[in-house]
ChimeraX commands (.cxc) that place a marker at each C-alpha (Angstrom):
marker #1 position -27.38,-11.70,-3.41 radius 0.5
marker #1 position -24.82,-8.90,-2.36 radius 0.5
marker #1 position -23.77,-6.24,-4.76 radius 0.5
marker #1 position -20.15,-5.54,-4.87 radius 0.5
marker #1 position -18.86,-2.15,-6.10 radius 0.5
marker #1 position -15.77,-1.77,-8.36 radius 0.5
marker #1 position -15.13,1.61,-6.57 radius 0.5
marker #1 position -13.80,-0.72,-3.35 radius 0.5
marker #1 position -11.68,-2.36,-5.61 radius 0.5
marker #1 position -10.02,0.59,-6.30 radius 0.5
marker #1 position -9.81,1.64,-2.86 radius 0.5
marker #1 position -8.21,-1.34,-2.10 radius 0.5
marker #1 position -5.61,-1.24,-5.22 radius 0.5
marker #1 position -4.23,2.15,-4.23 radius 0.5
marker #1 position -4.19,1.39,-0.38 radius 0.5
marker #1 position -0.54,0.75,1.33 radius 0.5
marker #1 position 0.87,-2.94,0.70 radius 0.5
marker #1 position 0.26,-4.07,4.45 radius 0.5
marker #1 position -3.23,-2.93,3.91 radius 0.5
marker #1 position -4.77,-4.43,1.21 radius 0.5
marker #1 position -4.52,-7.94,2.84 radius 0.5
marker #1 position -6.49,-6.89,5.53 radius 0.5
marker #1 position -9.13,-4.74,3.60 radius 0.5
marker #1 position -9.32,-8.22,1.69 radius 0.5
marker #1 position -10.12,-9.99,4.58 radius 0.5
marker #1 position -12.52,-8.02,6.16 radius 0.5
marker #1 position -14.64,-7.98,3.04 radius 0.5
marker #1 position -15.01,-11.34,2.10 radius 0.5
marker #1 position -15.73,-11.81,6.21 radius 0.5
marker #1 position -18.42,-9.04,5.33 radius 0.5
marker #1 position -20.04,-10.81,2.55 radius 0.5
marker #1 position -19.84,-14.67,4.35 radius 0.5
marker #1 position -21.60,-13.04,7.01 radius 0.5
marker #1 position -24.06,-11.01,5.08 radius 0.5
marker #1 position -24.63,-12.61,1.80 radius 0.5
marker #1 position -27.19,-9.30,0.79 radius 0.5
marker #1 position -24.78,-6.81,1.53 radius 0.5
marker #1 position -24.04,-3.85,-1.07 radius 0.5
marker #1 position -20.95,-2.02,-1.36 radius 0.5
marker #1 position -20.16,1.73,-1.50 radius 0.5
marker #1 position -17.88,4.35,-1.06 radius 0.5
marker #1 position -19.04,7.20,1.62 radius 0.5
marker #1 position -16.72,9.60,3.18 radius 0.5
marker #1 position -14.06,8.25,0.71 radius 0.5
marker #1 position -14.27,4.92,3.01 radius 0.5
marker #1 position -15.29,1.72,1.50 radius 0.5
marker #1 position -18.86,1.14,3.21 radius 0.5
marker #1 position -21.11,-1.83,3.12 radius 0.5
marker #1 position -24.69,-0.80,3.17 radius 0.5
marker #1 position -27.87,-3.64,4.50 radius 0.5
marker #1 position -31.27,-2.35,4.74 radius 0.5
marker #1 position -29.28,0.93,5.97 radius 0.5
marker #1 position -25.52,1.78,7.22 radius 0.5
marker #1 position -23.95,-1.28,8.30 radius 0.5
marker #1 position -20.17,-1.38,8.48 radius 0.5
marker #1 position -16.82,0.35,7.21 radius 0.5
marker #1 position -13.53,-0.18,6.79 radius 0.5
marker #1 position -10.44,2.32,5.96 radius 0.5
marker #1 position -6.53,2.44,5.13 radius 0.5
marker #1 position -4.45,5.37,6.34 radius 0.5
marker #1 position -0.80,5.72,6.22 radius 0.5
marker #1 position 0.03,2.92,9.04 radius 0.5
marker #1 position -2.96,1.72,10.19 radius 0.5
marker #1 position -6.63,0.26,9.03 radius 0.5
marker #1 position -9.76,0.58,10.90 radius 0.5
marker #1 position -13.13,-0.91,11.06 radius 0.5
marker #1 position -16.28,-0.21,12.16 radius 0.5
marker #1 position -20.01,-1.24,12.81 radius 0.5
marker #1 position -23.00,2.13,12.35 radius 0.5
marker #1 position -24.61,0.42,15.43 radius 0.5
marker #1 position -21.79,-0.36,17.53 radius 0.5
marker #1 position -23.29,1.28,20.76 radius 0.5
marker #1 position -26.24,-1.27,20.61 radius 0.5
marker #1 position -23.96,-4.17,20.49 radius 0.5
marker #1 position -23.22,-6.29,23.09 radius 0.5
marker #1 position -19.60,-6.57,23.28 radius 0.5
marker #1 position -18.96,-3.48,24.93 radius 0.5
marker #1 position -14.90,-3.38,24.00 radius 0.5
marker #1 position -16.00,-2.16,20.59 radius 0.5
marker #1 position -16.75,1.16,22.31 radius 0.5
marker #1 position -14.26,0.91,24.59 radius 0.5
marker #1 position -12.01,0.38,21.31 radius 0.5
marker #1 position -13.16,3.47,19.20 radius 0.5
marker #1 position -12.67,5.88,22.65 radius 0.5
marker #1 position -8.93,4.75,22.89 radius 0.5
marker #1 position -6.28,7.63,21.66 radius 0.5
marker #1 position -4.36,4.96,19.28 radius 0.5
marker #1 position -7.27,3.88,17.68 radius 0.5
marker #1 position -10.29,4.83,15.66 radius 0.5
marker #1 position -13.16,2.62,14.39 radius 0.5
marker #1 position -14.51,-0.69,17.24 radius 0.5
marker #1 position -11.52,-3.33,16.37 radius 0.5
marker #1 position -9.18,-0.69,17.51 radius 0.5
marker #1 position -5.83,-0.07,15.24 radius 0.5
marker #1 position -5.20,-3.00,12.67 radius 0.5
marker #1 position -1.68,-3.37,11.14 radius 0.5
marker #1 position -1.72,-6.55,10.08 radius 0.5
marker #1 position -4.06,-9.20,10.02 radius 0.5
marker #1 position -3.36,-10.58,13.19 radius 0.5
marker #1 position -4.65,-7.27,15.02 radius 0.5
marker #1 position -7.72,-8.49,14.04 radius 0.5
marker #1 position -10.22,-11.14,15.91 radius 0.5
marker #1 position -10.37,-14.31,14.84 radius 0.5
marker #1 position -13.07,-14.90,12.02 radius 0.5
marker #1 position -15.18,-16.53,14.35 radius 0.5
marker #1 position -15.97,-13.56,16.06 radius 0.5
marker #1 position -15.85,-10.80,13.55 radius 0.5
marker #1 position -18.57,-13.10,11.99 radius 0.5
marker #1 position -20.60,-13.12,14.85 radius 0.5
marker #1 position -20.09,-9.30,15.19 radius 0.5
marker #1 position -20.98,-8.85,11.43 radius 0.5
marker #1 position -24.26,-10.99,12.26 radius 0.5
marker #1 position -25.29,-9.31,14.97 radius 0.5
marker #1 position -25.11,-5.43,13.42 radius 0.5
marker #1 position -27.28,-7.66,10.31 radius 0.5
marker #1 position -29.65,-8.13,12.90 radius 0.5
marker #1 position -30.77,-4.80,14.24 radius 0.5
marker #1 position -30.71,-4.11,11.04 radius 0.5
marker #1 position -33.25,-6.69,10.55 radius 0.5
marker #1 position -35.00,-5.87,13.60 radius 0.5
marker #1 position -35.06,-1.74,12.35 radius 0.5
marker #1 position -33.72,-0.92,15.59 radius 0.5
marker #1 position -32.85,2.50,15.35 radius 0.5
marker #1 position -29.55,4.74,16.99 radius 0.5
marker #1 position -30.49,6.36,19.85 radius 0.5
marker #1 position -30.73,10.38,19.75 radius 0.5
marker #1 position -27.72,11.75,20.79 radius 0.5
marker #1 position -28.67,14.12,23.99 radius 0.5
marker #1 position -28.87,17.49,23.71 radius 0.5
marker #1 position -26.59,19.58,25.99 radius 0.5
marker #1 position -28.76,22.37,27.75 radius 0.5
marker #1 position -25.05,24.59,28.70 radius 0.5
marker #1 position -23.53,26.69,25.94 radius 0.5
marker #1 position -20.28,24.88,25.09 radius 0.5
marker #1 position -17.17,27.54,25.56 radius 0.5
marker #1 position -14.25,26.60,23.86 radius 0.5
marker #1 position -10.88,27.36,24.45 radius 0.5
marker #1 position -8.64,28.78,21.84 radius 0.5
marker #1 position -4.62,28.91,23.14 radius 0.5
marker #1 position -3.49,32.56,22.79 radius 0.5
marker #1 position -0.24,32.04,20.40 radius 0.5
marker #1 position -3.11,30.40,18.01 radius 0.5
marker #1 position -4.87,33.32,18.38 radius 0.5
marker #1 position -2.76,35.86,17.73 radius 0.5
marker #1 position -1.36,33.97,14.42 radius 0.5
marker #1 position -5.35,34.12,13.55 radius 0.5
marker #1 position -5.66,37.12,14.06 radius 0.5
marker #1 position -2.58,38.15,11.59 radius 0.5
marker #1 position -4.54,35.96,8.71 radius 0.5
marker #1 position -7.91,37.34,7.75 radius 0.5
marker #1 position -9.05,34.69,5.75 radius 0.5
marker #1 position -8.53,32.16,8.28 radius 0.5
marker #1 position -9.49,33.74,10.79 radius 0.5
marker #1 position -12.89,34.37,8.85 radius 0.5
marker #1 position -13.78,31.04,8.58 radius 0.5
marker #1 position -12.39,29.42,12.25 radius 0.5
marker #1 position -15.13,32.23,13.61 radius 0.5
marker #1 position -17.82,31.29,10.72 radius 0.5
marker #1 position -17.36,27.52,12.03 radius 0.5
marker #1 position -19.78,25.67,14.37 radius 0.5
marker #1 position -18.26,24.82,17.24 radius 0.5
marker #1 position -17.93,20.93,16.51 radius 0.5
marker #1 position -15.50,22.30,13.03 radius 0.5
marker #1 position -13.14,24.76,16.10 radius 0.5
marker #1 position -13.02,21.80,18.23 radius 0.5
marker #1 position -11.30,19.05,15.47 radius 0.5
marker #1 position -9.17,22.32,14.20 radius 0.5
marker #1 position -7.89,22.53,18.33 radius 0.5
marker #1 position -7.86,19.42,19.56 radius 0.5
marker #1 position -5.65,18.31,16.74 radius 0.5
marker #1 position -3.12,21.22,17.56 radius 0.5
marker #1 position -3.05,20.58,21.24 radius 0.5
marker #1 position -3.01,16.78,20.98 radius 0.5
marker #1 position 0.64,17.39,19.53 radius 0.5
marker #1 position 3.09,15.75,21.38 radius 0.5
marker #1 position 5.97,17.73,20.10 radius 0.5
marker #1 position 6.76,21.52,19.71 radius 0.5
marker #1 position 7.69,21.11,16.27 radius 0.5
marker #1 position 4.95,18.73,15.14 radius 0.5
marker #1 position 2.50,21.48,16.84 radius 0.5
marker #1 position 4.08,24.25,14.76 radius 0.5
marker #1 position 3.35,22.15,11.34 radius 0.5
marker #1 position -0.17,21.51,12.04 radius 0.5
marker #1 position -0.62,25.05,13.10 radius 0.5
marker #1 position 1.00,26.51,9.65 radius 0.5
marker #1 position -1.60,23.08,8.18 radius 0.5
marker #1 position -4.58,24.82,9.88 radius 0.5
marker #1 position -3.80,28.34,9.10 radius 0.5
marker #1 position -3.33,27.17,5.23 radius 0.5
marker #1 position -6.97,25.11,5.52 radius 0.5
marker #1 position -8.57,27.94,6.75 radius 0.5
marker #1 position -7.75,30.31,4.98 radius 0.5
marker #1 position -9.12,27.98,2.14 radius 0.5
marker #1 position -12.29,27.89,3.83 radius 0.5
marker #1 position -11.42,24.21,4.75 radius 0.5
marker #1 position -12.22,22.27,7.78 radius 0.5
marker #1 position -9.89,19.87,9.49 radius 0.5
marker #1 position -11.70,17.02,7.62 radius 0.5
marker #1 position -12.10,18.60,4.43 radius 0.5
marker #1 position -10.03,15.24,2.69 radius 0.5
marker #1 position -12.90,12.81,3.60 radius 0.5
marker #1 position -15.82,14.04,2.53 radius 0.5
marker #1 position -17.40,13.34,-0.53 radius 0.5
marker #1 position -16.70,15.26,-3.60 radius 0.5
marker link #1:1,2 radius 0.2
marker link #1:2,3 radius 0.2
marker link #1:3,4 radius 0.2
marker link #1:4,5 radius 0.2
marker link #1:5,6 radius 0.2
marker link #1:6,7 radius 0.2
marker link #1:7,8 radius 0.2
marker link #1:8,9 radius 0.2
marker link #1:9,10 radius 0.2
marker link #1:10,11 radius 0.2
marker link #1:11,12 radius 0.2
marker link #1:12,13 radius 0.2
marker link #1:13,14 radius 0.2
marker link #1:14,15 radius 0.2
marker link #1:15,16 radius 0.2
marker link #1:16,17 radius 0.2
marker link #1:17,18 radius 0.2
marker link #1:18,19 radius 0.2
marker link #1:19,20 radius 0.2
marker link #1:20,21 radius 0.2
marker link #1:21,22 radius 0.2
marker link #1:22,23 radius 0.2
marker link #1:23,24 radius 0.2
marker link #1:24,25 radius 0.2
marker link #1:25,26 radius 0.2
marker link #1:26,27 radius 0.2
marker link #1:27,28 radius 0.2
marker link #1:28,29 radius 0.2
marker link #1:29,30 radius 0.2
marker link #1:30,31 radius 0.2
marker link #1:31,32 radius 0.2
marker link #1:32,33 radius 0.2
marker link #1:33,34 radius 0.2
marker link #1:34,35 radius 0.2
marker link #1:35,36 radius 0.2
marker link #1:36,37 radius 0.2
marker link #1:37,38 radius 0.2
marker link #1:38,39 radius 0.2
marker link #1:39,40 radius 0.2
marker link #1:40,41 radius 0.2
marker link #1:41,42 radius 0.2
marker link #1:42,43 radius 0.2
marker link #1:43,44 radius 0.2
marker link #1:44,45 radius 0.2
marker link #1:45,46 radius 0.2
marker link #1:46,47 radius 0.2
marker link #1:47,48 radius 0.2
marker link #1:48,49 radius 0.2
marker link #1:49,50 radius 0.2
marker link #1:50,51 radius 0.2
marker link #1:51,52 radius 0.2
marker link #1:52,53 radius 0.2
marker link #1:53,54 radius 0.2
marker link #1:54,55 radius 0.2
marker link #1:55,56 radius 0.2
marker link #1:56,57 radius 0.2
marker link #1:57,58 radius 0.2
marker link #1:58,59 radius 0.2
marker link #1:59,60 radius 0.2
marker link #1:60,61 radius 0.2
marker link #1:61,62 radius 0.2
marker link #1:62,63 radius 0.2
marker link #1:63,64 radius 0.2
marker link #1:64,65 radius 0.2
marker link #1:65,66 radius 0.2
marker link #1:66,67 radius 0.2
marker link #1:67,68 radius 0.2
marker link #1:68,69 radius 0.2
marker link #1:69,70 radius 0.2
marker link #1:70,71 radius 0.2
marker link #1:71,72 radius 0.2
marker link #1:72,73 radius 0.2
marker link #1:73,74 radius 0.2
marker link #1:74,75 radius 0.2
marker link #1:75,76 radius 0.2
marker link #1:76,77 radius 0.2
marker link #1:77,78 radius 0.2
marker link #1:78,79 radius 0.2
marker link #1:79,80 radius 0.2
marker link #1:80,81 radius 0.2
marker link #1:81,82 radius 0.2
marker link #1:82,83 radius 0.2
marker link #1:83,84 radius 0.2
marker link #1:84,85 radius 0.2
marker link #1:85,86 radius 0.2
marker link #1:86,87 radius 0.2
marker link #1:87,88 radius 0.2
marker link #1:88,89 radius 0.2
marker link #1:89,90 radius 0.2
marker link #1:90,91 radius 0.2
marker link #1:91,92 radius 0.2
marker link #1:92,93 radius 0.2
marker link #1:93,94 radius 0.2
marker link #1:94,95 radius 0.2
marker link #1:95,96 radius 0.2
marker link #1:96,97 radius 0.2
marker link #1:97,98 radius 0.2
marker link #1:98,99 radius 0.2
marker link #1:99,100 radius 0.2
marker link #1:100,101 radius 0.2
marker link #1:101,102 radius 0.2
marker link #1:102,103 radius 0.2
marker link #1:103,104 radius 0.2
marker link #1:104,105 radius 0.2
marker link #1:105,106 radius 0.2
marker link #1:106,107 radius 0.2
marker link #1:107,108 radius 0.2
marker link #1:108,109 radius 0.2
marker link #1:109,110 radius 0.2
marker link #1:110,111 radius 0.2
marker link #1:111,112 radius 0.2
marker link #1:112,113 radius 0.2
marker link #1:113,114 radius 0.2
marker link #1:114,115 radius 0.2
marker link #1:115,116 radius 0.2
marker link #1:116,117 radius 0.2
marker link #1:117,118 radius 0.2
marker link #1:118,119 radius 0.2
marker link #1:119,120 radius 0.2
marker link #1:120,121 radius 0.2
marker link #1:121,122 radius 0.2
marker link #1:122,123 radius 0.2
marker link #1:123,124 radius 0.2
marker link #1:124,125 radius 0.2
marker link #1:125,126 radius 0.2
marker link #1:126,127 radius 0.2
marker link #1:127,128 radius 0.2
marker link #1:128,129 radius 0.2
marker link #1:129,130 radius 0.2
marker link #1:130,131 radius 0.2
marker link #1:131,132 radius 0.2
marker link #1:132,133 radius 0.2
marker link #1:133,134 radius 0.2
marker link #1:134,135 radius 0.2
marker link #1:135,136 radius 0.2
marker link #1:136,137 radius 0.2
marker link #1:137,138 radius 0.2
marker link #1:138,139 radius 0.2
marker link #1:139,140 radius 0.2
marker link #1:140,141 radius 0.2
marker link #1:141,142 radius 0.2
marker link #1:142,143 radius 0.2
marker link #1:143,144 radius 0.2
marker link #1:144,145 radius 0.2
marker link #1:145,146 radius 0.2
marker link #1:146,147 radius 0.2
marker link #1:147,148 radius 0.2
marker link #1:148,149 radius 0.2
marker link #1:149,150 radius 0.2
marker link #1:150,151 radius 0.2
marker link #1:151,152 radius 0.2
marker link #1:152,153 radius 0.2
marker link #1:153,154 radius 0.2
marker link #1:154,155 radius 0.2
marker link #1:155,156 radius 0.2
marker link #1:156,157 radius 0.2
marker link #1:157,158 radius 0.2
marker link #1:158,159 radius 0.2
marker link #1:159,160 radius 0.2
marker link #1:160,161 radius 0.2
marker link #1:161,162 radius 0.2
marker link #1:162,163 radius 0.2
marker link #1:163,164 radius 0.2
marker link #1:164,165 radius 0.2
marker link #1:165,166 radius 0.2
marker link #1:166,167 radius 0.2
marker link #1:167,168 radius 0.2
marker link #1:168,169 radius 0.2
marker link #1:169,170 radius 0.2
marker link #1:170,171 radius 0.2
marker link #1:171,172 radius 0.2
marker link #1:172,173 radius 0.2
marker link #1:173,174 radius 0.2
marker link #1:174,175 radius 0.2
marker link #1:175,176 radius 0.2
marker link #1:176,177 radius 0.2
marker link #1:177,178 radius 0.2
marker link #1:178,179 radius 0.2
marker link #1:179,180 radius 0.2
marker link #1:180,181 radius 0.2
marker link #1:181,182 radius 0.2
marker link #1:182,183 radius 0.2
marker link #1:183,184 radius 0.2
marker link #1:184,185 radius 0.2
marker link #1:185,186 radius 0.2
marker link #1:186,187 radius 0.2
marker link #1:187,188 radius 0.2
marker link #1:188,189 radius 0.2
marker link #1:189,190 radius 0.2
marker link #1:190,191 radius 0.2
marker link #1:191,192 radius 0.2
marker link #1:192,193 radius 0.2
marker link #1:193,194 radius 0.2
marker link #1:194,195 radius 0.2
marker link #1:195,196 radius 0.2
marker link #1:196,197 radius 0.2
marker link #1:197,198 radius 0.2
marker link #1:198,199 radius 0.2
marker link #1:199,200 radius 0.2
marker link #1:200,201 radius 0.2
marker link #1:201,202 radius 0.2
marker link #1:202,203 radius 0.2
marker link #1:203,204 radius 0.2
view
């Protein structure tokens, strides 16, 4: 049988009160789907682990998300469609409550079908390799504040180019001048602490 992990019950415990019912849900959906399921915590995410990656689920502030390692090989293409939109991360798009989600019916038959390339050892696809040099652009008022911080600026050039992007991206995707001016002072802090812009996820 599945292995449960008292970890996720903690997860779930200190989540917000609108999302532990749904982090509730989704798990015993998880384990009435796939009875051999284990249970872990990776990226400070509850996971659920059958004969490799399998599915996740996470609370933030407002919102929960959820989703499947093999989405792209599924066959209901909104999952992808889902995880691309710019209000929502993970394949069942931005959950609030519990009636964001599907109905059981078809989360089940989602949660049976990622169990079954799992059975079948059907592997990800490798992700392409781009033959141009990516060139990213770095805004000149965040450049010149780099430039004033040596630390910081340190690390943003010591950074792969993925790690600049996320730091960037996040700035520019601002929608208001003063919300853009607190996660530039954020990112200036981070770096200078050798941090990347997901430093709060990963494992310790």
């Amino acid at each position: 049988m599945g292995k449960k992990d008292p970890r996720v019950d903690v997860y779930i415990v200190k989540s917000q009160n609108f999302a532990k019912p749904i982090l509730k849900h989704l798990r015993e959906l998880v384990h009435k789907a796939c009875p051999y399921v284990e249970e872990t915590i990776k990226w400070n995410f509850a996971s659920f682990d059958y004969k490799g990656p399998y599915c996740s689920m996470a609370a933030f502030k407002r919102h929960c998300t959820f989703g499947f390692w093999k989405a792209v090989l599924m066959k209901d293409k909104r999952l992808m469609s889902n995880a691309k939109s710019e209000t929502a991360m993970g394949h069942l798009g931005r959950i609030t409550s519990i009636k964001d989600l599907p109905s059981d019916k078809i989360l089940i038959s989602y949660l049976k079908e990622a169990a079954a390339l799992n059975d079948a050892g059907i592997k990800l696809p490798p992700r392409p390799k781009s033959k141009e040099k990516k060139k990213l652009i770095v805004f000149d008022y965040f450049k010149k504040l780099l430039n004033k911080n040596k630390k910081a600026f340190e690390t943003f050039n010591n950074f792969s180019y993925s790690h600049k992007k996320e730091y960037v991206e996040w700035i520019t995707e601002a929608k208001t001048e003063e919300t853009r001016n607190k996660r530039i002072a954020t990112t200036l802090e981070w770096l200078a602490d050798g941090k990347d812009r997901n430093w709060k996820y990963l494992r310790r």
